[in-house]
N, C-alpha and C positions, 0 to 999 in steps of 0.2 A: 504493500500500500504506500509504503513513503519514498518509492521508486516513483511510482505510479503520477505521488504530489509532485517530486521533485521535477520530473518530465514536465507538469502542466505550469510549475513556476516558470519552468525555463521559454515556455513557448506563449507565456502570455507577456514576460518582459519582452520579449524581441519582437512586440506588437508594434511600437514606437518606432523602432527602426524600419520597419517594411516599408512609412512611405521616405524617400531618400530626401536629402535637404534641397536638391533639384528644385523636385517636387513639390517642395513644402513655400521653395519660393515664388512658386506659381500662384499661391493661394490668398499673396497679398499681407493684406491683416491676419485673415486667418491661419497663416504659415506662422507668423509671429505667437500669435497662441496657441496654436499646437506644439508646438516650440517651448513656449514658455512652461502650458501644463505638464508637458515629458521632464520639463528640468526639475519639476519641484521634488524636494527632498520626501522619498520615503521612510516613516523609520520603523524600525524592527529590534524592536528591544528586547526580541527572545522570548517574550510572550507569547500563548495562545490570545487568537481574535475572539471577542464573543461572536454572541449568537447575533444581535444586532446588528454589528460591522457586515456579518457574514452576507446576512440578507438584506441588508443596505447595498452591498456590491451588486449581490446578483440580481434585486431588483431595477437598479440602474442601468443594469447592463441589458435586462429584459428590453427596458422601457425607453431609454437609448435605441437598441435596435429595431424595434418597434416602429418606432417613430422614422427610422431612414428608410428600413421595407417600406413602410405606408408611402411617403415621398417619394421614393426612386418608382415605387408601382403607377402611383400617380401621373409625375410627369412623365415615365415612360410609355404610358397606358393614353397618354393627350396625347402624341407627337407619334403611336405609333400603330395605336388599338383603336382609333378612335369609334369603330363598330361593336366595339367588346365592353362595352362599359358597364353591361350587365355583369359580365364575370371578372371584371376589375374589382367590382363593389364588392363581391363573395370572397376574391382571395383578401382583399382589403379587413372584411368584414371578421374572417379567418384569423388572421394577424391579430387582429382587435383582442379578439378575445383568449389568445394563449397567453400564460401565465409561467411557464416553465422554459428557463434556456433551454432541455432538449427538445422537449418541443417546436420551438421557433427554431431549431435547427434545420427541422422540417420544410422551413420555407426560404433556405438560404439559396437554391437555384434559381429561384424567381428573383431574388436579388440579383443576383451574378448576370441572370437575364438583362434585367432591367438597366443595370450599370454598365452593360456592353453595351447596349442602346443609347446609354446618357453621355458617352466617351466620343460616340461618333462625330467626324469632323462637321456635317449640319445639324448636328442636333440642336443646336442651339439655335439657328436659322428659324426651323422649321418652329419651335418652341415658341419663338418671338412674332410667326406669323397668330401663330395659336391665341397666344398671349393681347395681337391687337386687333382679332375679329372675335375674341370671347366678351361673355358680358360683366358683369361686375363680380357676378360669384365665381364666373370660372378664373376671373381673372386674382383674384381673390385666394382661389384655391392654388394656385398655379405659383402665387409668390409666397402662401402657408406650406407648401411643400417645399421650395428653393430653401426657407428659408431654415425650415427644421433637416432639412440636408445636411445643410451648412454648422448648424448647430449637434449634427451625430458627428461629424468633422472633430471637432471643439472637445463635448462631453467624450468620446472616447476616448481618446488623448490622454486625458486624462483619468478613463477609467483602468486603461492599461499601464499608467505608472502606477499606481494603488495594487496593479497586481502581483508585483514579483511577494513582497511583505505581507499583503493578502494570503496567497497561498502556503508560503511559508507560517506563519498564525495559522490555518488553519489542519498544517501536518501536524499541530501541535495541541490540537484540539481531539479529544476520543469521537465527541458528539458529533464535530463537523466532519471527520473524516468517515466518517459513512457515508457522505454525500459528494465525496468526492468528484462523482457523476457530474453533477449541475457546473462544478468548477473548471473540470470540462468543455463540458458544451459550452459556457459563457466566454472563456478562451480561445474556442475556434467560433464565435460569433464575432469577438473583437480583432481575430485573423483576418477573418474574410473581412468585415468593412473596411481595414487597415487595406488591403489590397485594392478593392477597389476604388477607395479615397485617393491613394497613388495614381489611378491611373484614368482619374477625373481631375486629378489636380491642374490642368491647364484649362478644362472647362469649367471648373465653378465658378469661377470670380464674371465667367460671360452669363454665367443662368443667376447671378443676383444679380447683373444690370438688367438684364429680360425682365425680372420683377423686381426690380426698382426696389429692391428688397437692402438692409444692410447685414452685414455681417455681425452676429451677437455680441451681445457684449462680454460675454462671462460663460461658463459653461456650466457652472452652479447654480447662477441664478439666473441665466433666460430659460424660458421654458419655453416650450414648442406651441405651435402657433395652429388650433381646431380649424379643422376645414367641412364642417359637418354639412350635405345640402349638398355637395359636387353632384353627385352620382345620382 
């Protein structure tokens, strides 16, 4: 079992590192705070984490990814589904209500989809035609998804520095290491968006001009922006 932790520490610090500094200075502002929340000090004083800390991570980490599935489904579902919008709503709807990292693991290919679609050289083109014959709610919708994007960008960053001393607390815990599972799944949840954040890093900073949207402020305390009515 404390093989099993030390693997999942190891692969959820080297989350930070997948997208490169390249990369990171493509994203503007947001390369700065990504930047910044990778640098902040973890500490690990040899402690087991409680039961709170525990499920403080992994429901940020849910609710984090949650929130970029829903946006990346979104805008990739305007620009490229635009007949599908019934079964946008259902996997949307899907999303909404899992509650368990493995479960949302379940719907990491429809990301990966989606973020192959958002990387494209017109995707943003075509986004901005989207963006200036919609009406108020699509348009609406369109810069609440850019914008909670931008912010899984942000809050990951920082949930994957939290992880190395995260994991470590909790090999050191009897209670949490039975659930070593979840810790897991939540490490390869913050994998894949690290990857595909990399490899959108030249097109975000064009999908907040599209919606006229800014970059958050904070990654603690913006919260993500209801788009409820799209669909």
């Amino acid at each position: 079992m404390m093989m099993m932790m030390n693997r999942i520490g190891l692969t959820m610090a080297a989350i930070v590192l997948v997208v490169p500094a390249t990369a990171l200075a493509q994203f503007g502002g947001l390369g700065k705070m990504v930047k910044g929340a990778a640098g902040l000090s973890s500490s690990d004083d040899g402690a087991p984490i409680s039961m709170d800390d525990a499920d403080a991570f992994l429901t940020g980490t849910v609710q984090s990814t949650k929130n970029v599935m829903i946006a990346a489904a979104l805008l990739a579902g305007v620009v490229t589904e635009k007949d599908k919008a019934v079964s946008r709503k259902m996997q949307i709807e899907a999303i909404e209500k899992v509650q368990d990292p493995k479960e949302l693991g379940a719907h990491t290919a429809l990301l990966d989809s989606d973020i192959n679609d958002i990387k494209q050289s017109d995707f943003t083109d075509k986004l901005q035609a989207e963006y200036n014959a919609g009406n108020s709610a699509k348009k609406a919708a369109i810069s609440a998804a850019v914008f909670n994007l931008a912010l899984g960008v942000v809050r990951n960053a920082k949930l994957a520095e939290q992880a190395p001393s995260m994991i470590s607390g909790v090999s050191r815990n009897p209670e949490l290491v039975r659930r070593a599972g979840q810790f897991k799944a939540a490490g390869s949840l913050l994998g894949t968006q690290a990857k595909g954040f990399a490899s959108i890093a030249s097109v975000m900073p064009k999908l907040l001009a599209v919606a006229k949207v800014k970059a958050p402020d904070a990654a603690s305390t913006s919260k993500a922006v209801p788009f409820e009515g799209f669909f």
